[in-house]
PDB file of N, CA, C and O in Angstrom, chain B, residues numbered from 101:
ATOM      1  N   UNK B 101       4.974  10.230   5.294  1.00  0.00           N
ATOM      2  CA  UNK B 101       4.365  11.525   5.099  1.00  0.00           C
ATOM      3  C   UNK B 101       3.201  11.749   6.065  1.00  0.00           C
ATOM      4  O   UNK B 101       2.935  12.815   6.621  1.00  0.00           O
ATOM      5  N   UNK B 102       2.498  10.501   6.195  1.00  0.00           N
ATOM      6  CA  UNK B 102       1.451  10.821   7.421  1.00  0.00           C
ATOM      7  C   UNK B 102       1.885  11.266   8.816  1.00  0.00           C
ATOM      8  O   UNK B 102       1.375  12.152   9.502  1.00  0.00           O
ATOM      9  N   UNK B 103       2.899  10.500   9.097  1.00  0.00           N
ATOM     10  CA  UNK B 103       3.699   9.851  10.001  1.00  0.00           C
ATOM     11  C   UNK B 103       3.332  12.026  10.952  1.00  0.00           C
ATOM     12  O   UNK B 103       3.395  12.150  12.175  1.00  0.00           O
ATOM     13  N   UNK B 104       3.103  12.930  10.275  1.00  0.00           N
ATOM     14  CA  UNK B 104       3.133  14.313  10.758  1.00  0.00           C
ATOM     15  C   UNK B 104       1.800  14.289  11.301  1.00  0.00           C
ATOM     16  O   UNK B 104       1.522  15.123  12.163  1.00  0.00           O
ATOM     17  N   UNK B 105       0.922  13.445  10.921  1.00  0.00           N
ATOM     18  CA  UNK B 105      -0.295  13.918  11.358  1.00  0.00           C
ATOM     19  C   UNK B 105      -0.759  12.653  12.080  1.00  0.00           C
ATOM     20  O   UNK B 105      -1.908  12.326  12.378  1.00  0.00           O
ATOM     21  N   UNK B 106       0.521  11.947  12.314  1.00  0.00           N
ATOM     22  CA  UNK B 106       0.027  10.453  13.175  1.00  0.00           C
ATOM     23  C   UNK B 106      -1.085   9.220  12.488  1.00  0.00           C
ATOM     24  O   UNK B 106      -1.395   8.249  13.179  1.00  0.00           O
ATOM     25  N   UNK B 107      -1.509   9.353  11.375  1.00  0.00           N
ATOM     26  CA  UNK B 107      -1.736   7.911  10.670  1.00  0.00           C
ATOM     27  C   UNK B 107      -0.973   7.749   9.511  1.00  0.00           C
ATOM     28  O   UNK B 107      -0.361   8.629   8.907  1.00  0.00           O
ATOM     29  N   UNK B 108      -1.078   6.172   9.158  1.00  0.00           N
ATOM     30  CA  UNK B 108      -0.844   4.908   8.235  1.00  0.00           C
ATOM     31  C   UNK B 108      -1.448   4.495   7.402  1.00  0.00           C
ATOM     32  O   UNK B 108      -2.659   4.281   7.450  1.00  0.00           O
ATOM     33  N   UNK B 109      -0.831   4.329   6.611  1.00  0.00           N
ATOM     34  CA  UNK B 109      -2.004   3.741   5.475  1.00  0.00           C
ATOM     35  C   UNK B 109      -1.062   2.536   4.974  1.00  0.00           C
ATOM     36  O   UNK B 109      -0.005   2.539   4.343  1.00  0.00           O
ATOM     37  N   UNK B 110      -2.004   1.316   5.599  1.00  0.00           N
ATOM     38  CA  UNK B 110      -1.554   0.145   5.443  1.00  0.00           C
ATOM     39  C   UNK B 110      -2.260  -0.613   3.853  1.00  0.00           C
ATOM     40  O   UNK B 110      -1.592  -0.975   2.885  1.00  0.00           O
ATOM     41  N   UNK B 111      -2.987  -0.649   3.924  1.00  0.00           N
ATOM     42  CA  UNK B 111      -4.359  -0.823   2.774  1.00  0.00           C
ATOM     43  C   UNK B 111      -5.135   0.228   2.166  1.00  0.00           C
ATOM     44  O   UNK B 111      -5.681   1.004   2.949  1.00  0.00           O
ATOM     45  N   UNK B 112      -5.307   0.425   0.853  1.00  0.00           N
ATOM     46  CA  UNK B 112      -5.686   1.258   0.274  1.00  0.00           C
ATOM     47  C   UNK B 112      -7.015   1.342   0.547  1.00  0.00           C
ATOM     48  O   UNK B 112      -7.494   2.373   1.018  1.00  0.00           O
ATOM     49  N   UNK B 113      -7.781   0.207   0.265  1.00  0.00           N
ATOM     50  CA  UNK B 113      -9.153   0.025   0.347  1.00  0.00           C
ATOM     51  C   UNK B 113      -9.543   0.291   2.048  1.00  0.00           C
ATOM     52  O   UNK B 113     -10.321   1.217   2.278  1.00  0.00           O
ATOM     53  N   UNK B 114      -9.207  -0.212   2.781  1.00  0.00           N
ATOM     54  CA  UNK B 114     -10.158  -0.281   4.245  1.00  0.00           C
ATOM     55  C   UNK B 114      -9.800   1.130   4.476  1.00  0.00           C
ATOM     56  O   UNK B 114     -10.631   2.009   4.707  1.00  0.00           O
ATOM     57  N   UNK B 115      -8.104   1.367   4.379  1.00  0.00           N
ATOM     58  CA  UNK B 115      -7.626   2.875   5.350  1.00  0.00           C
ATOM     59  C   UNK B 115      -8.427   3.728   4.713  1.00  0.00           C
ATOM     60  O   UNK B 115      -9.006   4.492   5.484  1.00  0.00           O
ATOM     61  N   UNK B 116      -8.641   3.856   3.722  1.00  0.00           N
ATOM     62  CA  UNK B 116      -8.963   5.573   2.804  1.00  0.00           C
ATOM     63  C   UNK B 116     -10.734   5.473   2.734  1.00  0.00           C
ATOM     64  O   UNK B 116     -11.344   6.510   2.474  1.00  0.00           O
ATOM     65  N   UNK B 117     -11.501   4.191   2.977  1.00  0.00           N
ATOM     66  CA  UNK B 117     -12.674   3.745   2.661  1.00  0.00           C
ATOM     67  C   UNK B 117     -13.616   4.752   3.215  1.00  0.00           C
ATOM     68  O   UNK B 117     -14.770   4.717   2.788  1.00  0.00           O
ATOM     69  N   UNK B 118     -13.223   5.844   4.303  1.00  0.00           N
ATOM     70  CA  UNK B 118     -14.047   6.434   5.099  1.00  0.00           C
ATOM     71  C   UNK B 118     -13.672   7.806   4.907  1.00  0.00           C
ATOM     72  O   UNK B 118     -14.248   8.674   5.563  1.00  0.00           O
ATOM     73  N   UNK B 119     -12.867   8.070   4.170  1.00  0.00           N
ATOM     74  CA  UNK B 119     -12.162   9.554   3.634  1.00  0.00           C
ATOM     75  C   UNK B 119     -11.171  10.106   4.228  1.00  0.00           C
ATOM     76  O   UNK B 119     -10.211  10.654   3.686  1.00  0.00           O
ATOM     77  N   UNK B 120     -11.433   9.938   5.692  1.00  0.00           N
ATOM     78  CA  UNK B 120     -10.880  10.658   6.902  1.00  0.00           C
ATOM     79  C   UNK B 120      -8.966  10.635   7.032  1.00  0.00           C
ATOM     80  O   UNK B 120      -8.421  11.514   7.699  1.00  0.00           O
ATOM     81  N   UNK B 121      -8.099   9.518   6.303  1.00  0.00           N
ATOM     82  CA  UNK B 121      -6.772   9.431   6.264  1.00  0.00           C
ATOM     83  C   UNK B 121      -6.746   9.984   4.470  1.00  0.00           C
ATOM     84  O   UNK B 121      -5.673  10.520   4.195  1.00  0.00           O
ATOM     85  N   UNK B 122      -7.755   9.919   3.276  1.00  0.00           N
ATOM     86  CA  UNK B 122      -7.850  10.673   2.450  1.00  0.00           C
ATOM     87  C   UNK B 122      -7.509  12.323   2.522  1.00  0.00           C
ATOM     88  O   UNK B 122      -6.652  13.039   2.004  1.00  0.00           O
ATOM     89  N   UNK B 123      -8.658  12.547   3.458  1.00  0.00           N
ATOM     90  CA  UNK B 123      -8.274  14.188   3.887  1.00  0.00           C
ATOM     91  C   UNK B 123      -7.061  14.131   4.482  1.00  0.00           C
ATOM     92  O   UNK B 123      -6.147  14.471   3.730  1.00  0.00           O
ATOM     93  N   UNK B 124      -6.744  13.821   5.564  1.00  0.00           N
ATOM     94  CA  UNK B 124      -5.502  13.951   6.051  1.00  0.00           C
ATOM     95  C   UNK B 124      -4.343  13.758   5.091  1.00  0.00           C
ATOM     96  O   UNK B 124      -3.470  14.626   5.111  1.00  0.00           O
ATOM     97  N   UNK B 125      -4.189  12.525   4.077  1.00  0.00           N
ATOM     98  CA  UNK B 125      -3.265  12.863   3.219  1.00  0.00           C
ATOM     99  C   UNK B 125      -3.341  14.135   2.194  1.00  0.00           C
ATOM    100  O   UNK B 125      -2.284  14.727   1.973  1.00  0.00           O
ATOM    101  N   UNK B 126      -4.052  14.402   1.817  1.00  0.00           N
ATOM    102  CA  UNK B 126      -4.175  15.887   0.926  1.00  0.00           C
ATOM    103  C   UNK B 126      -4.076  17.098   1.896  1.00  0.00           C
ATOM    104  O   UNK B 126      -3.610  18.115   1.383  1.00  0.00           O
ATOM    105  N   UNK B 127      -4.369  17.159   2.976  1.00  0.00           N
ATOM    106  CA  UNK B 127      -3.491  18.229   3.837  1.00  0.00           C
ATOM    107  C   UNK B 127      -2.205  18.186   3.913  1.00  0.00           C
ATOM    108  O   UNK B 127      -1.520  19.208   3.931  1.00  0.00           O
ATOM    109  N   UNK B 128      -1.906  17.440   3.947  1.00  0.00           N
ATOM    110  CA  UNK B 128      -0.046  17.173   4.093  1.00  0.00           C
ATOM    111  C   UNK B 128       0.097  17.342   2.874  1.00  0.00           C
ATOM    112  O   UNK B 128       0.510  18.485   2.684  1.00  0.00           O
ATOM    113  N   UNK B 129      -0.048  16.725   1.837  1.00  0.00           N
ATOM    114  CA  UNK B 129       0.292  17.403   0.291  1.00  0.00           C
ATOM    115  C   UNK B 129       0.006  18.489   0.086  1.00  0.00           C
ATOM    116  O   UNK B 129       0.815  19.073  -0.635  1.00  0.00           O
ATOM    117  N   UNK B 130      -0.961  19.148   0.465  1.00  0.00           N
ATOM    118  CA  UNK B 130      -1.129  20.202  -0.232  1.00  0.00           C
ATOM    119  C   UNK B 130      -0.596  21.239   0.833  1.00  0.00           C
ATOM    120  O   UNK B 130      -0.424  22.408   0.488  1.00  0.00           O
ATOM    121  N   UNK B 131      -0.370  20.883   1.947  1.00  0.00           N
ATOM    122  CA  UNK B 131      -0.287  22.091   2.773  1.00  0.00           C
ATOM    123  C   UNK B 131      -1.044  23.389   3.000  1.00  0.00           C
ATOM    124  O   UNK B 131      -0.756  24.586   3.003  1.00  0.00           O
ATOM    125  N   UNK B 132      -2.040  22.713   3.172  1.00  0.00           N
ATOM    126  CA  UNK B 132      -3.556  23.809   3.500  1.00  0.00           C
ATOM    127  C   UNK B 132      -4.526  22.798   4.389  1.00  0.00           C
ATOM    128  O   UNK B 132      -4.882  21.667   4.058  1.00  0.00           O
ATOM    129  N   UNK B 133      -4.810  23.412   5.437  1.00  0.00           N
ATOM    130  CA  UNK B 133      -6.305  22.603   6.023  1.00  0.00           C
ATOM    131  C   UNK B 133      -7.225  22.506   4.839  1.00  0.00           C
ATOM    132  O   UNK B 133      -7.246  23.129   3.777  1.00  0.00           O
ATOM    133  N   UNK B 134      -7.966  21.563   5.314  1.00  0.00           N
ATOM    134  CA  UNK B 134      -9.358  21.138   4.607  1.00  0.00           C
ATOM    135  C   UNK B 134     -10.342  21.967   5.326  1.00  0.00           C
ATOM    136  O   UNK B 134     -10.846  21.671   6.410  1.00  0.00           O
ATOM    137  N   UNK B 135     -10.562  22.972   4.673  1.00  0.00           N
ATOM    138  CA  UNK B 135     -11.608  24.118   5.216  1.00  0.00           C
ATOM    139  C   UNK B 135     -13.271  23.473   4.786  1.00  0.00           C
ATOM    140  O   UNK B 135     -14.063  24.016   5.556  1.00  0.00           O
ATOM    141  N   UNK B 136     -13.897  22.665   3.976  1.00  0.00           N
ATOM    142  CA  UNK B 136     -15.322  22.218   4.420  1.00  0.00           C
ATOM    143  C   UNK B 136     -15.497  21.480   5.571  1.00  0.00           C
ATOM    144  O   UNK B 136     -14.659  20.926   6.282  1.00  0.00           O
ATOM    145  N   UNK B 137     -16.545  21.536   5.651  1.00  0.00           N
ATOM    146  CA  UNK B 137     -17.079  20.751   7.026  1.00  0.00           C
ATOM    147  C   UNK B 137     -16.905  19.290   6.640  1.00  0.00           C
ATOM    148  O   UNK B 137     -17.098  19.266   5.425  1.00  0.00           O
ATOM    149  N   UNK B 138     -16.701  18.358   6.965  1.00  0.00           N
ATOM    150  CA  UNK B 138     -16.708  16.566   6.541  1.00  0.00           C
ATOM    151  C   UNK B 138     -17.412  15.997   7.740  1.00  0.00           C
ATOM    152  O   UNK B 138     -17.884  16.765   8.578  1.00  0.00           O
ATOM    153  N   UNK B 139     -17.498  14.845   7.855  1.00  0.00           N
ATOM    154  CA  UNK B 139     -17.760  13.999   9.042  1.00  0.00           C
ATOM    155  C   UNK B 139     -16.871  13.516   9.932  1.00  0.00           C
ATOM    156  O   UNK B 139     -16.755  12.293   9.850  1.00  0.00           O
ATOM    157  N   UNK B 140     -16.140  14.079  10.832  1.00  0.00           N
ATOM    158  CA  UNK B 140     -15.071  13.030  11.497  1.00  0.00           C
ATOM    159  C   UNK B 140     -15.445  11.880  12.315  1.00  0.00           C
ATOM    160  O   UNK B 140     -14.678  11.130  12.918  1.00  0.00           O
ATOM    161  N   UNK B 141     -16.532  11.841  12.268  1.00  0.00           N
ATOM    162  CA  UNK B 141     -16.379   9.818  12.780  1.00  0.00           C
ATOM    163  C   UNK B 141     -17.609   9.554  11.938  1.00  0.00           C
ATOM    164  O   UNK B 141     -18.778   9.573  12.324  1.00  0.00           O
ATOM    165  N   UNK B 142     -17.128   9.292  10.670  1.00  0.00           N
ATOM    166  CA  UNK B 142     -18.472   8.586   9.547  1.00  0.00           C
ATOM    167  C   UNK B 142     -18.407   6.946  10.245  1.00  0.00           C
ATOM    168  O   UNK B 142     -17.490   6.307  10.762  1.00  0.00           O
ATOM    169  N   UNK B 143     -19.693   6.677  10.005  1.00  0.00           N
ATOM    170  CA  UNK B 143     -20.468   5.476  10.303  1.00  0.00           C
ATOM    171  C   UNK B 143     -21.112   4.923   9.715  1.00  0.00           C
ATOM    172  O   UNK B 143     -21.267   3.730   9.977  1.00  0.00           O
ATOM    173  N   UNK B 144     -21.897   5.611   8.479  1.00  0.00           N
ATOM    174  CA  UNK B 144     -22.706   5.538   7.719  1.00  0.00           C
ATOM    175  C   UNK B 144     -22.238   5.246   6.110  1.00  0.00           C
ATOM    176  O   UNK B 144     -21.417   6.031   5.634  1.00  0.00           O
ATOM    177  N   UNK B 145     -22.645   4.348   5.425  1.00  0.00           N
ATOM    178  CA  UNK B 145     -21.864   4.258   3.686  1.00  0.00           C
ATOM    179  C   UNK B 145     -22.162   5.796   3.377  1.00  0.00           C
ATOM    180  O   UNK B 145     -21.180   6.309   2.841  1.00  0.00           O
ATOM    181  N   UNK B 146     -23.149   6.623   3.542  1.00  0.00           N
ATOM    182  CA  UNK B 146     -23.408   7.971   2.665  1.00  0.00           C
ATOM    183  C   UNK B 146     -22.259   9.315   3.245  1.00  0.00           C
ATOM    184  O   UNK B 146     -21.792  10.299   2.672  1.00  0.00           O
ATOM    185  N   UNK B 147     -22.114   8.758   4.655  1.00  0.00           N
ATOM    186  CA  UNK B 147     -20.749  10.008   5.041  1.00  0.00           C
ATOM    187  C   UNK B 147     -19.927   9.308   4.984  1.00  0.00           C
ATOM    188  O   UNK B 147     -19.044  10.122   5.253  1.00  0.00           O
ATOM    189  N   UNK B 148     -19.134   7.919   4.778  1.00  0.00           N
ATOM    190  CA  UNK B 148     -17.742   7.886   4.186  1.00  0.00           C
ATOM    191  C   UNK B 148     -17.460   8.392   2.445  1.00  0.00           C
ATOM    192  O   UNK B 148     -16.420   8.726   1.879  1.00  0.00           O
ATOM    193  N   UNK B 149     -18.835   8.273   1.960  1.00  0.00           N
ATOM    194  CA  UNK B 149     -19.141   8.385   0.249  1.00  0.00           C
ATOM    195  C   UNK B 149     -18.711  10.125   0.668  1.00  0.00           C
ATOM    196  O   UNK B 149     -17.829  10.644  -0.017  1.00  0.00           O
ATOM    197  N   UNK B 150     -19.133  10.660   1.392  1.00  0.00           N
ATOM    198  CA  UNK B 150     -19.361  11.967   1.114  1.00  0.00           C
ATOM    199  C   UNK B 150     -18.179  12.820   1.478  1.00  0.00           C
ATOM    200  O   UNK B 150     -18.087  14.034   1.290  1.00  0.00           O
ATOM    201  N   UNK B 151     -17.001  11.771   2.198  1.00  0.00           N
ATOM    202  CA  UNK B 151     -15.781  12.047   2.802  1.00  0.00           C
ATOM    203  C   UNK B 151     -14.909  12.036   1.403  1.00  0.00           C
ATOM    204  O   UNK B 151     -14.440  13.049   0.883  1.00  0.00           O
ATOM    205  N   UNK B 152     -14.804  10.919   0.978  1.00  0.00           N
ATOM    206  CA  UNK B 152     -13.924  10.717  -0.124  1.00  0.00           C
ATOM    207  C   UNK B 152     -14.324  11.831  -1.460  1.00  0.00           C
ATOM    208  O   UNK B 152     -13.612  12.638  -2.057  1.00  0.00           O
ATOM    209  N   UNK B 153     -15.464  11.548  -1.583  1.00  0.00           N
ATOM    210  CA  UNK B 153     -15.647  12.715  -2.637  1.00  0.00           C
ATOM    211  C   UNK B 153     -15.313  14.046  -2.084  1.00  0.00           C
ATOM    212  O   UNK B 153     -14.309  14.489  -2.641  1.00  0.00           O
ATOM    213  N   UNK B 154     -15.757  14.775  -1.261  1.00  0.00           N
ATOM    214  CA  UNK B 154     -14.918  15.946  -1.450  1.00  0.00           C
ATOM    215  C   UNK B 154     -13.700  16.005  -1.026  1.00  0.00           C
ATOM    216  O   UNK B 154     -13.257  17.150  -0.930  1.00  0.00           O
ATOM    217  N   UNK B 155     -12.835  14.946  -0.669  1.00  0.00           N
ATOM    218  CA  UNK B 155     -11.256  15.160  -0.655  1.00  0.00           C
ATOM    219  C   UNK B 155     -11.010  15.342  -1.957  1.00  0.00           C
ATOM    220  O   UNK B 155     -10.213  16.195  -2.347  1.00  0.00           O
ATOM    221  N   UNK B 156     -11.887  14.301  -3.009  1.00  0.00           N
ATOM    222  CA  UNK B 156     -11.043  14.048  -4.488  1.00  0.00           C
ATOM    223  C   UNK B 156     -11.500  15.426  -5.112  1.00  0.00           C
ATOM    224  O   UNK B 156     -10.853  15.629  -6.139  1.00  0.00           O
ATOM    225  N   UNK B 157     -12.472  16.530  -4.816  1.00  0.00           N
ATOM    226  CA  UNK B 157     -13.278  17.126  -5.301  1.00  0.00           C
ATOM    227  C   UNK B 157     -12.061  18.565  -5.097  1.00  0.00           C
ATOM    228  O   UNK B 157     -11.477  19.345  -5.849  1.00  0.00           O
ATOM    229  N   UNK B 158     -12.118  18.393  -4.110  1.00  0.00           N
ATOM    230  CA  UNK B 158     -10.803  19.343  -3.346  1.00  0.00           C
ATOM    231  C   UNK B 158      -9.829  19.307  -4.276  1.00  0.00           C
ATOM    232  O   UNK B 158      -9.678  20.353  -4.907  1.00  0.00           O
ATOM    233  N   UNK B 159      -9.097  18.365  -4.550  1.00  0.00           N
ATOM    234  CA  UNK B 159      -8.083  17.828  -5.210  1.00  0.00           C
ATOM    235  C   UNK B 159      -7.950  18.663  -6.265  1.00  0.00           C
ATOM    236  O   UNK B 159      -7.255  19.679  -6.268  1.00  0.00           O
ATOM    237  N   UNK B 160      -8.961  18.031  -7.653  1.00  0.00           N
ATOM    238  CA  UNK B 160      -9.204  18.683  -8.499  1.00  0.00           C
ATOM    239  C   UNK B 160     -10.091  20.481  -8.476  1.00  0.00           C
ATOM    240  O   UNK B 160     -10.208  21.212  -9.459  1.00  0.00           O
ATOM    241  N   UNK B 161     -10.433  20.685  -7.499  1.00  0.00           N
ATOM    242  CA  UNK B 161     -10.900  22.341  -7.829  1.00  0.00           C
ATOM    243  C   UNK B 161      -9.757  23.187  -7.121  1.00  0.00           C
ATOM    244  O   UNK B 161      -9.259  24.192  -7.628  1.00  0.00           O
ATOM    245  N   UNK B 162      -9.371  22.610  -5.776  1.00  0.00           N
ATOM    246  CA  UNK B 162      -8.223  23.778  -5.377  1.00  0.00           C
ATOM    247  C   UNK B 162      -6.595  23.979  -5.624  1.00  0.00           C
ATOM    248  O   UNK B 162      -5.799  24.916  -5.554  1.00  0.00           O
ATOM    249  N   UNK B 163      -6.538  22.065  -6.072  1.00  0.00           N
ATOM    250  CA  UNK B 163      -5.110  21.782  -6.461  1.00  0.00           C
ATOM    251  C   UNK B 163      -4.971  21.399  -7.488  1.00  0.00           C
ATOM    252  O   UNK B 163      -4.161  20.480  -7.609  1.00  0.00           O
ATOM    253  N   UNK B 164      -5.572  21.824  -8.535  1.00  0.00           N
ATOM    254  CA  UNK B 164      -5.725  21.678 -10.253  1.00  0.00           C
ATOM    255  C   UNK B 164      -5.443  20.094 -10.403  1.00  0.00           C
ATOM    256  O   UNK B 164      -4.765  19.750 -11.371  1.00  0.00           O
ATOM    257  N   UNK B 165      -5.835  19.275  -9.662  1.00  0.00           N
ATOM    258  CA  UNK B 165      -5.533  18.233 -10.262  1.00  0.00           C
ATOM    259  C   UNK B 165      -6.315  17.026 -10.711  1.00  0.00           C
ATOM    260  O   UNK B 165      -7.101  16.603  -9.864  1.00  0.00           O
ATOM    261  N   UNK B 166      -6.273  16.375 -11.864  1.00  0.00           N
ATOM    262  CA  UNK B 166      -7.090  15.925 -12.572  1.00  0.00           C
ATOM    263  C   UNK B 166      -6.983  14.156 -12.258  1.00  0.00           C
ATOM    264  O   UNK B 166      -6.063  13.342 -12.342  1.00  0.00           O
ATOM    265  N   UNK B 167      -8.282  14.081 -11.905  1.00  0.00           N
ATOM    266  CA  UNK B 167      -8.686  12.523 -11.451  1.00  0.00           C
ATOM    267  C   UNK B 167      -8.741  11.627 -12.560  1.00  0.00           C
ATOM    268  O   UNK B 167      -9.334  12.116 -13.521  1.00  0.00           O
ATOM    269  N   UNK B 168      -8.402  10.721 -12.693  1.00  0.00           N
ATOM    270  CA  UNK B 168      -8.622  10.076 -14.299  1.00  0.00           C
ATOM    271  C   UNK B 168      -8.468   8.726 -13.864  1.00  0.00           C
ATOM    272  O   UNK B 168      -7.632   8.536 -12.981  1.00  0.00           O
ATOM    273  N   UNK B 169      -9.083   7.785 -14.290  1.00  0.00           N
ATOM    274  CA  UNK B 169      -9.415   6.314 -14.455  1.00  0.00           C
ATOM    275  C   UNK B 169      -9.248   6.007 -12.949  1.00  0.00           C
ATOM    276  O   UNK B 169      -8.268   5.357 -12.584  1.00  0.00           O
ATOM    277  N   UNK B 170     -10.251   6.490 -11.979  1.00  0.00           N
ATOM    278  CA  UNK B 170     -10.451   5.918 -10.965  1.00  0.00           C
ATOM    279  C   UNK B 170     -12.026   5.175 -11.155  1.00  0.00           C
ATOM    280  O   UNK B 170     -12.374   4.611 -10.118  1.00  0.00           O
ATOM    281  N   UNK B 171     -12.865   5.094 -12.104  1.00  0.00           N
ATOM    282  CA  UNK B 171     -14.075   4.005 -11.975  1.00  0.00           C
ATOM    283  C   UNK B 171     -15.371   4.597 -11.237  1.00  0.00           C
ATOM    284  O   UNK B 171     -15.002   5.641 -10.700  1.00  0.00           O
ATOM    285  N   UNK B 172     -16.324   4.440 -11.058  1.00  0.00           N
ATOM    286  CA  UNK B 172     -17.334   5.062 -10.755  1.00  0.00           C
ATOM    287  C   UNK B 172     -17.060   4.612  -8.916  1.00  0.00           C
ATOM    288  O   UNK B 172     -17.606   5.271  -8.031  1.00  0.00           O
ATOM    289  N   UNK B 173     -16.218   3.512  -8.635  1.00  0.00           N
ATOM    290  CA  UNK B 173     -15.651   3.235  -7.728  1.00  0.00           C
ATOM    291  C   UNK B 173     -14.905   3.684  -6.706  1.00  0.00           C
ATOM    292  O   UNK B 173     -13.893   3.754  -7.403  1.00  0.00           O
ATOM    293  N   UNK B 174     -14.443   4.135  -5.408  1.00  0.00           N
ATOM    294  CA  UNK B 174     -13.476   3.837  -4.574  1.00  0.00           C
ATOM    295  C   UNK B 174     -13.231   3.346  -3.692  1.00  0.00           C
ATOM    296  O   UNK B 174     -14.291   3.047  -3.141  1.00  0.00           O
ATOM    297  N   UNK B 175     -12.323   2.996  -3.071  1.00  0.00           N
ATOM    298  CA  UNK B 175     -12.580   2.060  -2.163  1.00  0.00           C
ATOM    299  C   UNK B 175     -13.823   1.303  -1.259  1.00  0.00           C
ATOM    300  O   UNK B 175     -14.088   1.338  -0.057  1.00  0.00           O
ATOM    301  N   UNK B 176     -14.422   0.639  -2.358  1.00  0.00           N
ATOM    302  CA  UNK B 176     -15.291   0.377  -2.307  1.00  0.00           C
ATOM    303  C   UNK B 176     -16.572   1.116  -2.525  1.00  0.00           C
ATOM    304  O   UNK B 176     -17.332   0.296  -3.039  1.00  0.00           O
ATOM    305  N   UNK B 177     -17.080   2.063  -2.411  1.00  0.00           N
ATOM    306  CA  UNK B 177     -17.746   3.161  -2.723  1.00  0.00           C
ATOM    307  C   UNK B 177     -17.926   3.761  -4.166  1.00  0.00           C
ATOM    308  O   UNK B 177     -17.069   4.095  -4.985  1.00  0.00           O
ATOM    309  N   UNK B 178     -18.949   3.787  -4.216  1.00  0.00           N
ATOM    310  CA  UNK B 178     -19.919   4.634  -5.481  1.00  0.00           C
ATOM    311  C   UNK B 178     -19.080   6.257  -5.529  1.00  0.00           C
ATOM    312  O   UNK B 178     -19.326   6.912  -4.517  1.00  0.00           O
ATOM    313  N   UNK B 179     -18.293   6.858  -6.387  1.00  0.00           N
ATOM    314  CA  UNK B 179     -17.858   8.279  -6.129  1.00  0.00           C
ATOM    315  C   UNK B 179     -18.437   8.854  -7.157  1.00  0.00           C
ATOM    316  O   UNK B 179     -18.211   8.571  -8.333  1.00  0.00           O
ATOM    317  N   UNK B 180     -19.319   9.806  -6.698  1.00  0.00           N
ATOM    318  CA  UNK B 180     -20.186  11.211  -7.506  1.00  0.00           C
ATOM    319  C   UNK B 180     -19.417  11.434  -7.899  1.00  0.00           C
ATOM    320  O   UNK B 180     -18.356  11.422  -7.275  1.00  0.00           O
ATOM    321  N   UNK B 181     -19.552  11.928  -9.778  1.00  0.00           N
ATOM    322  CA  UNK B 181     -19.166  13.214 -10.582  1.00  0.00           C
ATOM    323  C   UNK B 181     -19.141  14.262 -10.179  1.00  0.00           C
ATOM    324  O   UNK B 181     -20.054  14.444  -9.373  1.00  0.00           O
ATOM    325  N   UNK B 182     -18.204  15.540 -10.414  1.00  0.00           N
ATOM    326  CA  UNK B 182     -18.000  16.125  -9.915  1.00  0.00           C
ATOM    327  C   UNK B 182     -19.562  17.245 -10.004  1.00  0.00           C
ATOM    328  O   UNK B 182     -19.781  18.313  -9.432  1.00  0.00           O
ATOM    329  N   UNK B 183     -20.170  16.677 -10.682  1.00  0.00           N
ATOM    330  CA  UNK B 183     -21.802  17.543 -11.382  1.00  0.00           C
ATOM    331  C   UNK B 183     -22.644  17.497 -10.729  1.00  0.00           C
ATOM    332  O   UNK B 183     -23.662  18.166 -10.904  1.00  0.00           O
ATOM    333  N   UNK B 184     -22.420  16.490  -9.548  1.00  0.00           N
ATOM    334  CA  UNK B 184     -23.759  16.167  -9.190  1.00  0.00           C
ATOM    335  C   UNK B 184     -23.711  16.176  -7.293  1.00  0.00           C
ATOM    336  O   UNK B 184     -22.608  15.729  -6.980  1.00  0.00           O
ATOM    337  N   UNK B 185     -24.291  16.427  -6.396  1.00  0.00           N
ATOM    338  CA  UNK B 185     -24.441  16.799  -5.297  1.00  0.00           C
ATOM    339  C   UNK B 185     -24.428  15.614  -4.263  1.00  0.00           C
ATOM    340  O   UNK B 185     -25.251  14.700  -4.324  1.00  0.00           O
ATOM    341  N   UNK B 186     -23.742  15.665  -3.601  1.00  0.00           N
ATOM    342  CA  UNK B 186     -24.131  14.351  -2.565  1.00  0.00           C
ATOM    343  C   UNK B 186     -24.921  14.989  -0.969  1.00  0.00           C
ATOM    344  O   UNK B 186     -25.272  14.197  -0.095  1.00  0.00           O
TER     345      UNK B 186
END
C-alpha cells in the first residue's frame, strides 16, 4: 500500500517513530492529503511526538476513527490526549 508513495514499513517501532511513514500511511488510506503543517525532517523527540499525534488526531477527527488501547505510548513516544496541546 505504501509501495504508491515509495516507503516500507519494516518495523513498527523505528519506521512510524517519527510520524512521517504514519502520515504517509493515512494518506493512502484515507485518500486525502494531510492538509496541517507537520515537520518533514523531525530531529527532535518533541517533532516526531508532534508528528504521530496529529496523524492519530487526524485519524480520529476527520476519519471518525476511534483509537483505543494504544497506552500513553507509541512507538516509543509519550502520545498527548486528544485535550491537550502539543
Amino acid at each position: 500500500m505504501l509501495k504508491v508513495v515509495n516507503k516500507h514499513i519494516a518495523d513498527l517501532e523505528t519506521d512510524l517513530s517519527d510520524g512521517l511513514r504514519l502520515i504517509a500511511l493515512v494518506e493512502v488510506l484515507s485518500g486525502k492529503l494531510f492538509q496541517q503543517k507537520y515537520t518533514r525532517r523531525p530531529t527532535l523527540r518533541p517533532q516526531k511526538l508532534e508528528n504521530v499525534t496529529m496523524a492519530l488526531r487526524f485519524l480520529e477527527r476527520d476519519e471518525g476513527i476511534r483509537i483505543v488501547n494504544i497506552g500513553e505510548s507509541v512507538a516509543g513516544l509519550a502520545v498527548c490526549p486528544p485535550t491537550c496541546t502539543v
